[in-house]
N, C-alpha and C positions, 0 to 999 in steps of 0.2 A: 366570901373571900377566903376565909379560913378553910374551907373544903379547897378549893383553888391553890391554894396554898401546900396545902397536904398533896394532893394529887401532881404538885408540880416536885414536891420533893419525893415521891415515890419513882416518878420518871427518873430523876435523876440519880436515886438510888440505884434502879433497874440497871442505866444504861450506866454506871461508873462498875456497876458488878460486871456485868457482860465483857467491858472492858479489861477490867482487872482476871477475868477467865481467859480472855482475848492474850492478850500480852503473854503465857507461854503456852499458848495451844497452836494452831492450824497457822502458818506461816501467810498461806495465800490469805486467807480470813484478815487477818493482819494488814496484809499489805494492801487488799480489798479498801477495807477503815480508812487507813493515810489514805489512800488516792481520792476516799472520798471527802476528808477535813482538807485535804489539800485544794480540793477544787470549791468547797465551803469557803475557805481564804481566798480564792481569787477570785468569788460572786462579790464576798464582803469587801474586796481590794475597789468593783469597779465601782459597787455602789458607793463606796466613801469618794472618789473620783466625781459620782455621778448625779448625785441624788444628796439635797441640803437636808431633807426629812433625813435622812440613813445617819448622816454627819453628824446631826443637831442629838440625835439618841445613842449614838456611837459618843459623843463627847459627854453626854449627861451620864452615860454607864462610869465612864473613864474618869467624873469629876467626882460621881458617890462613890466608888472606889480609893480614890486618893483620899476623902475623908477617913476612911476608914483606921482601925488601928495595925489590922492584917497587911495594909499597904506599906509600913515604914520599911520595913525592909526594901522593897523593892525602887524606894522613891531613892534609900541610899547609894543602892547597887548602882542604879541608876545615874543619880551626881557623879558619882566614882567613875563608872564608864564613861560619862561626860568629860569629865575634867581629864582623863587619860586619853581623849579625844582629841582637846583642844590643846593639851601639852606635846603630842602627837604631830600633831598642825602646824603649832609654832615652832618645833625643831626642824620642820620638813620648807619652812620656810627660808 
């Protein structure tokens, strides 16, 4: 596991460098990538739709996440965007 391990955090090293090269070189290259995360979000859009397996590990990511201590920010942003949602709502009422 520990080899597994390493080898997954090299990939990921690779492909955040290539990225980070990416972002101010070859435009089309660039725009290449988005088209292809874009169409990565619309497989994972049908499977969440489609598929309870994709759902049930798409929620289990999303719920060791929110343990996390890296998440509080985002869980705030998040209330904050909510509750300006619903104040939103109830003035449009």
């Amino acid at each position: 596991m520990i080899f597994g391990n390493k080898l997954k955090e090299m990939s990921i090293g690779m492909v955040s460098q290539r990225l980070e090269e990416m972002k101010d070189g070859d435009t089309a290259e660039y725009d290449k990538t988005l088209e292809m995360l874009l169409l990565m979000t619309e497989v994972a859009t049908h499977f969440l739709k489609e598929n309870k397996e994709f759902r049930e590990k798409f929620a289990e990511i999303h719920a060791e996440f929110i343990k996390s201590p890296e998440s509080e920010r985002v869980i705030e942003e998040s209330i904050i965007a909510y509750d300006n949602f619903k104040e939103k709502q109830e003035t449009m009422v």
